[in-house]
N, C-alpha and C positions, 0 to 999 in steps of 0.2 A: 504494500500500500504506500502511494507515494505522500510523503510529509511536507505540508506550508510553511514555510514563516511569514508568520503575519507581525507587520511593523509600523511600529508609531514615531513619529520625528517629532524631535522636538531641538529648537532652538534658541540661543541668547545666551549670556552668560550665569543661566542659571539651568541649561540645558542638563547635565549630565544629572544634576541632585533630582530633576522631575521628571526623570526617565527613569531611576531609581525609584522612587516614591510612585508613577504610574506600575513598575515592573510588581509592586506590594500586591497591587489591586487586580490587575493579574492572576496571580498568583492563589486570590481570594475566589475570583472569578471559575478556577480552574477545580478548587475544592469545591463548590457550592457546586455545580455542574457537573461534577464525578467526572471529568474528562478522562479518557487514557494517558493522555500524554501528560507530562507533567513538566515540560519541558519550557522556560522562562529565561531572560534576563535584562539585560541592559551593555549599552558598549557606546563607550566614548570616541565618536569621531575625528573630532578637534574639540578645541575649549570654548565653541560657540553651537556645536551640534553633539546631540547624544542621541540616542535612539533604545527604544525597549522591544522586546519581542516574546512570539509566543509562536510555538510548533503547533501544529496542528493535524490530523489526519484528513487528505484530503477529503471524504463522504461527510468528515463534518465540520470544515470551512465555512460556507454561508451561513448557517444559523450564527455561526459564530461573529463572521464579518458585518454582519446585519446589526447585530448587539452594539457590538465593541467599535466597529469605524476605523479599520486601521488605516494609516496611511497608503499604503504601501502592501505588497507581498512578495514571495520568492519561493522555489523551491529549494526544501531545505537539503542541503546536501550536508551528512552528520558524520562523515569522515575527516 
């Protein structure tokens, strides 16, 4: 089954702490939901962008992207 990341941008220089603090919520979202994946985090691009994420199994992306708004997606490649 192929895996998403679904991503949220976030920018300015308070970028990386609220990509953090979103990655919480996340993380909340993902136990309330019983998701399988349990897969999160956050990653600092420069000191003016940061970005949060979340894996997903493809068959349950949309419910999820419908919720949550992410910016962005990819497939995740976890090698």
């Amino acid at each position: 089954m192929r895996k998403l990341k679904l991503i949220w941008d976030f920018k300015g220089p308070d970028a990386a702490t609220t990509a953090e603090h979103h990655n919480i919520h996340l993380k909340e979202y993902i136990t309330a939901k019983q998701l399988p994946l349990n897969i999160t985090g956050c990653e600092v691009l420069n000191d003016m962008h940061a970005i949060a994420y979340m894996v997903v199994e493809e068959v349950d992306m949309k419910p999820i992207r419908d919720a949550l708004k992410p910016h962005r997606g990819q497939v995740y490649n976890d090698q």
